[in-house]
C-alpha positions in Angstrom: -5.5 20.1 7.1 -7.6 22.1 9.4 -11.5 20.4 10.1 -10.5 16.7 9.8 -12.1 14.5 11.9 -11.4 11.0 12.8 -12.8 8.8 10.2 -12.9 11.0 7.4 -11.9 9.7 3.9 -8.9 11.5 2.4 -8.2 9.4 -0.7 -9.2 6.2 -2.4 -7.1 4.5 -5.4 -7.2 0.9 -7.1 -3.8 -0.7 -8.8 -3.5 -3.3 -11.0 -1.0 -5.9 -10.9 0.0 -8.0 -13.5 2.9 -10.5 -14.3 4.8 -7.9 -16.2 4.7 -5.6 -13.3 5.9 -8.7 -11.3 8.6 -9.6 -13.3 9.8 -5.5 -13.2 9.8 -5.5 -9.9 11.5 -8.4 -9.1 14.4 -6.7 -11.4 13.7 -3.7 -9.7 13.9 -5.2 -6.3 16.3 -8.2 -7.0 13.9 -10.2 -5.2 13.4 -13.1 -7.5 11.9 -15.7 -5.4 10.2 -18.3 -7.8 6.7 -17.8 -5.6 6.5 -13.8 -7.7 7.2 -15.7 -11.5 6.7 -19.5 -10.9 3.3 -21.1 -11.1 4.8 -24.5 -10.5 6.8 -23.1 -8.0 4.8 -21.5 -5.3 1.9 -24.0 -5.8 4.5 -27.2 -4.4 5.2 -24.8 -1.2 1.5 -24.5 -0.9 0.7 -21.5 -2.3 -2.6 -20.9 -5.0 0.4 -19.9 -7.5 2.2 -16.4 -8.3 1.5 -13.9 -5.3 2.7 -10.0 -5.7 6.0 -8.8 -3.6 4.6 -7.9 -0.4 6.9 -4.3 -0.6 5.3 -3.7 -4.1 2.0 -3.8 -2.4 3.1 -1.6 0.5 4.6 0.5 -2.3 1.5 0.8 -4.0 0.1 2.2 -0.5 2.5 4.1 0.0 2.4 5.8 -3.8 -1.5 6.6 -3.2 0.0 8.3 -0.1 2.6 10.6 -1.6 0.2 11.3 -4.4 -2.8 12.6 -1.9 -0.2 14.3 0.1 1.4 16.2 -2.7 4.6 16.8 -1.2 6.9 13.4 0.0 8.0 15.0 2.7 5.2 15.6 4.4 5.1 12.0 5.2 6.9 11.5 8.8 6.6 7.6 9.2 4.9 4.8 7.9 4.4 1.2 8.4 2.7 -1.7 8.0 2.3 -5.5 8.2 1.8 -7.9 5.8 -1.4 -9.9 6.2 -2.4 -12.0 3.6 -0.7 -12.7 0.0 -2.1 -11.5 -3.2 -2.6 -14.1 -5.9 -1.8 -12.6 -9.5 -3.8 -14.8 -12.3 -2.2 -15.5 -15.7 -3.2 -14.3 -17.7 -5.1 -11.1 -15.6 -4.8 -8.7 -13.3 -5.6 -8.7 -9.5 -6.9 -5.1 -8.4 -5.8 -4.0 -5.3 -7.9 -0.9 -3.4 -6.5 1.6 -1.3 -8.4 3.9 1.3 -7.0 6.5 3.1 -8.8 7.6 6.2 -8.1 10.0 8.8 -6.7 7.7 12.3 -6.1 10.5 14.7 -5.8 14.3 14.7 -2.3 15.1 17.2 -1.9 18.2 19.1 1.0 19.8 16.6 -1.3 19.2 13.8 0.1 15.9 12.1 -2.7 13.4 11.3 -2.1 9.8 11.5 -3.7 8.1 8.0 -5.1 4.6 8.2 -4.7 3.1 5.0 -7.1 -0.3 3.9 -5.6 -2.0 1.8 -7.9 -4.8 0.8 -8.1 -7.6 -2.8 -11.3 -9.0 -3.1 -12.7 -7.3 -0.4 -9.7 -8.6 2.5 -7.0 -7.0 4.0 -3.9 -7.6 2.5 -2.2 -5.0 5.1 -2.3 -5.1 8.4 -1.9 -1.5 10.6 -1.3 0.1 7.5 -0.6 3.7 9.1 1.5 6.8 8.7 1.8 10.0 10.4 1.5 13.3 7.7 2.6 16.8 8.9 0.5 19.8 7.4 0.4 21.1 4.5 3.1 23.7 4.3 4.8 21.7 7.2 5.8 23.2 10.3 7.1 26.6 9.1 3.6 27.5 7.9 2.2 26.5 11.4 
């Protein structure tokens, strides 16, 4: 990972999410809260109606992660918040885009990645970050 600088883009990816993917999640997850399936539902407690599982999206994050890293356990931490919710139409899908971006450059050679995770242009994760050691990992330092 030698010649990163602060800033630099290391990855972009878009996902799609749909109520299927919903509904395997939620059996997936056994998180079946009516606001993920239930139009009806989550527009009475004041929601615009069916939002995604907040840990599918950080999955999804996480996913684009693992994929540009190549190797899973490269990844050392990673964590986020969740910021806002992410409405999923019916029928339709609601794209969500993923950046990775190079946060810092540490001393031992990890890299902390910044990850944007935005649909329709806002942040659906807040400090959306994870620290990455090296390709090869520390034997190959």
């Amino acid at each position: 990972m030698s010649g990163l600088t602060v800033g630099d883009v290391l990855f972009t990816a878009t996902a799609e999410l749909d109520r299927a993917r919903l509904v395997r999640y939620a059996g997936a997850s056994r998180d079946f809260n009516p606001i993920h399936w239930n139009d009806l539902f989550a527009e009475q407690v004041g929601l615009p109606g069916v939002i995604a599982h907040g840990m599918l999206t950080m999955g999804l994050a996480a996913g684009a992660l693992e994929e540009w890293a190549g190797d899973p356990g490269r990844i050392r931490s990673f964590g986020t918040r969740f910021s806002r919710t992410i409405p999923v139409p019916n029928p339709g899908v609601a794209t969500v885009e993923i950046q990775g971006r190079v946060g810092v450059v540490n001393e031992d050679g990890t890299i902390r990645v910044d990850l944007a995770v935005t649909f329709e242009g806002r942040g659906v994760l807040a400090k959306c970050q994870a620290v990455v050691s090296p390709q090869g990992g520390p034997e190959a330092r």
